[in-house]
C-alpha positions as CSV (number, residue, x, y, z in Angstrom):
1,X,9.1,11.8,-26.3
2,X,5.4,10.5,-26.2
3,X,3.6,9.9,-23.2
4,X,3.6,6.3,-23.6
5,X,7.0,6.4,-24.1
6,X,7.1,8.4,-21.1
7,X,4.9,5.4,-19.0
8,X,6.4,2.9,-19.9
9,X,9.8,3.9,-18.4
10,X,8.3,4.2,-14.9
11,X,9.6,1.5,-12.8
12,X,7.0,-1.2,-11.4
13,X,7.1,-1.2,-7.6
14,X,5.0,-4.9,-6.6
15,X,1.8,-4.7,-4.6
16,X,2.3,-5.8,-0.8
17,X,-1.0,-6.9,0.7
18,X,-1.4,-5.6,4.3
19,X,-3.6,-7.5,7.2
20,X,-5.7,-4.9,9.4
21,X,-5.9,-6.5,12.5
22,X,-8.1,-3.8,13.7
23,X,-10.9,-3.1,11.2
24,X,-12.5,-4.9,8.5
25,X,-13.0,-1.7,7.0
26,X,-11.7,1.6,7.0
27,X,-9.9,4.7,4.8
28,X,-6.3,4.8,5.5
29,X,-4.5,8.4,5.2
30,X,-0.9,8.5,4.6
31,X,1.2,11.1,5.5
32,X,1.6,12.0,2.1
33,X,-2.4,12.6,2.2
34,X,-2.9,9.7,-0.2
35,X,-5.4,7.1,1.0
36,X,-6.1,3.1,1.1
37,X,-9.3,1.4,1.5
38,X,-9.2,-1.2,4.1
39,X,-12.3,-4.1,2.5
40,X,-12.4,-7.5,4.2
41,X,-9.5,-6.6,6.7
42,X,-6.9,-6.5,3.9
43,X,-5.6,-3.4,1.9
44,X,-2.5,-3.6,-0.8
45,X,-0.2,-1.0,-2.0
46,X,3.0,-0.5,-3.9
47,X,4.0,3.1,-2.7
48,X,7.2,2.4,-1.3
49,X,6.4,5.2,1.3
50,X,2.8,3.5,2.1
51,X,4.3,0.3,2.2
52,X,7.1,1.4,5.1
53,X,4.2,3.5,6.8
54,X,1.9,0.2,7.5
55,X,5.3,-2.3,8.2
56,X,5.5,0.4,11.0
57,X,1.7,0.5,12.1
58,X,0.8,-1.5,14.9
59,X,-2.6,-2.1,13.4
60,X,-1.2,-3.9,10.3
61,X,0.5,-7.0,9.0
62,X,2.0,-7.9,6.0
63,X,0.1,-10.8,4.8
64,X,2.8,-12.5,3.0
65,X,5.2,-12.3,6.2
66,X,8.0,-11.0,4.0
67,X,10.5,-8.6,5.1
């Protein structure tokens, strides 16, 4: 199988776009040790895992309002 092949069958997870209501900038660290950048008090991601860790955080908002 080719690595293109292999890409292509990933799944796509959508981007959710967060609200810091704390900072206008800043370096979010997961758990996980990954990290988010924070620019103009917004900062999106599509790890389901990042995505549960800032519903959770009192600092953040999703900026849609969705679930």
């Amino acid at each position: 199988m080719s690595k293109d092949s292999e890409i292509g069958a990933l799944p796509c997870t959508p981007a959710v776009a967060f609200r810091d209501n704390a900072f206008r900038s800043r370096t979010v660290v997961f758990p996980d040790g990954d990290t988010a950048v924070v620019h103009q008090s917004v900062v999106t991601v599509s790890m389901p895992e990042h995505v549960a860790f800032l519903n959770h955080h009192a600092d953040f908002e999703r900026a849609d309002k969705s679930a």
